[in-house]
N, C-alpha and C positions, 0 to 999 in steps of 0.2 A: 853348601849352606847346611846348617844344623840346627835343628828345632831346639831351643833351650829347655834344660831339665825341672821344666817349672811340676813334673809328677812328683820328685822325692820332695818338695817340702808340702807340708801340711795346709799352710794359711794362703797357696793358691791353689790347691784343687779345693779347700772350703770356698774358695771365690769363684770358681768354673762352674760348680757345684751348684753355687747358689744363683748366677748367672742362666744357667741350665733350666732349674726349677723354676727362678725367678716370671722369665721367658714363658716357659708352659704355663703358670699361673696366669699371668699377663694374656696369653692367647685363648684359655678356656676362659677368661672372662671376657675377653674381648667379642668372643663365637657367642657368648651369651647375652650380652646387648644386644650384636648385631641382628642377633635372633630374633630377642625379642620387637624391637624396633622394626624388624624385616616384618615380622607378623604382625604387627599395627598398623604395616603401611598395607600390606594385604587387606585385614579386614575392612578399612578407609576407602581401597581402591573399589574392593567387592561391592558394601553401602552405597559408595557414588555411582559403578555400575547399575545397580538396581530403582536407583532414583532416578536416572537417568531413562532408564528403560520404562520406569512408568509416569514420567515428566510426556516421553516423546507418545506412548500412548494415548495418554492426554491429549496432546496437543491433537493428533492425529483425528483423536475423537472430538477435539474442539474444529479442527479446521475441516471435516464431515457434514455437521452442523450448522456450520458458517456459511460453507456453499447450497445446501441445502436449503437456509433461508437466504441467500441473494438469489438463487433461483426463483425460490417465490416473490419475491421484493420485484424482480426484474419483469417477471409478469405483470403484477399490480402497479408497474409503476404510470403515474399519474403527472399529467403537463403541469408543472407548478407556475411558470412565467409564459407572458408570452411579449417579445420583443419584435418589431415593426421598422423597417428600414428602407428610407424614401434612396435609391443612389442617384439618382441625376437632375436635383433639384436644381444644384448650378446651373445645368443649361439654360433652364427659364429665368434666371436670376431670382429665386424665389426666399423669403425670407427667414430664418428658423423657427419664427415664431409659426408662420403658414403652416411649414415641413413640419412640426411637430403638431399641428393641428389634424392634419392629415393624416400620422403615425399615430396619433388618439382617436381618430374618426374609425379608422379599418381596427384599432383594439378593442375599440365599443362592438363592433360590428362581430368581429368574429369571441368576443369575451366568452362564448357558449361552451366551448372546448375546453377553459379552464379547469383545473382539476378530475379532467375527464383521464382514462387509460387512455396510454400514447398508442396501443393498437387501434383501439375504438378511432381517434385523432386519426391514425395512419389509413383508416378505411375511410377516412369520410375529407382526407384531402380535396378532391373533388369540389366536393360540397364548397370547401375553404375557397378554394382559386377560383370558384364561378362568383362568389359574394363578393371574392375583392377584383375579380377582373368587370362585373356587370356593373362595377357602384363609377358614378360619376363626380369628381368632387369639383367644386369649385370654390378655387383661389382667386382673391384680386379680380375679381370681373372675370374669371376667365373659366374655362372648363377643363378638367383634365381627367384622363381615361387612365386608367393603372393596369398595369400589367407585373405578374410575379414572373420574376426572375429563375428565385431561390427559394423549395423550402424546404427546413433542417428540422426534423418531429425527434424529440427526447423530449428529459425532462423541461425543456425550455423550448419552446416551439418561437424559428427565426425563420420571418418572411424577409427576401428582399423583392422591393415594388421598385417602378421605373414607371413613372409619371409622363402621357405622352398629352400634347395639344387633341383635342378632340373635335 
């Protein structure tokens, strides 16, 4: 096989030539966007690094804060409801109107506690279960002795009572 003699004429080495050059131009400008472009996405990358690092400081310094005051919050926190719950009023076949009277009767009774710290609430349970276990209520002709169950101190202090014959 033999390479053809495209060197003696003139009008293909001006085309090799200019292919050549062509090329080089094409690749120094091509080195030159890319460059450019490359260092745009650098300084883009760098920015968003920096935003980021003081984004997360932030937060860092917002979520310091944050617990800081639910700590306090958690301290001061205070009984906002208090919900009352008769379970075995069916036995007696008793009516909801009654059982609700009854569940208003012990909310009046112990209502002192309301808006009080649930610590202050948590020391004086006591207190609580002797008011509703000594109180006698009567339904329907009848007398009934309550006895607590259940009781749950958070923000919403839940008694449950069990209603016996007396």
């Amino acid at each position: 096989m033999r390479i053809p003699p495209y060197y003696h004429k003139p009008s293909w080495q001006v085309f090799f030539s200019g292919m050549a050059i062509g090329g080089l131009v094409c690749w120094g400008i091509f080195l030159y966007i890319f460059g450019v472009w490359q260092e745009k996405q650098s300084e883009e990358i760098q920015k968003q690094k920096d935003i980021i690092k003081e984004l997360t400081a932030e937060k860092n310094i917002w979520q310091d804060e944050f617990r800081e005051l639910n700590k306090r919050n958690l301290e001061k926190m205070t009984v906002q409801e208090i919900k009352i719950e008769v379970t075995n009023y069916k036995k007696y076949d008793l009516d909801l109107l009654s059982v609700y009277e009854v569940e208003d009767g012990i909310k009046e009774d112990i209502n002192m506690v309301l808006a009080k710290e649930i610590e202050t609430v948590y020391e004086s349970r006591e207190m609580l279960r002797r008011a509703i276990e000594n109180k006698v209520v009567k339904v329907n002709d009848k007398r009934y002795r309550l006895e607590i169950r259940e009781i749950f101190i958070y923000t919403t202090l839940s008694i449950k009572v069990e209603m016996h014959l007396d």
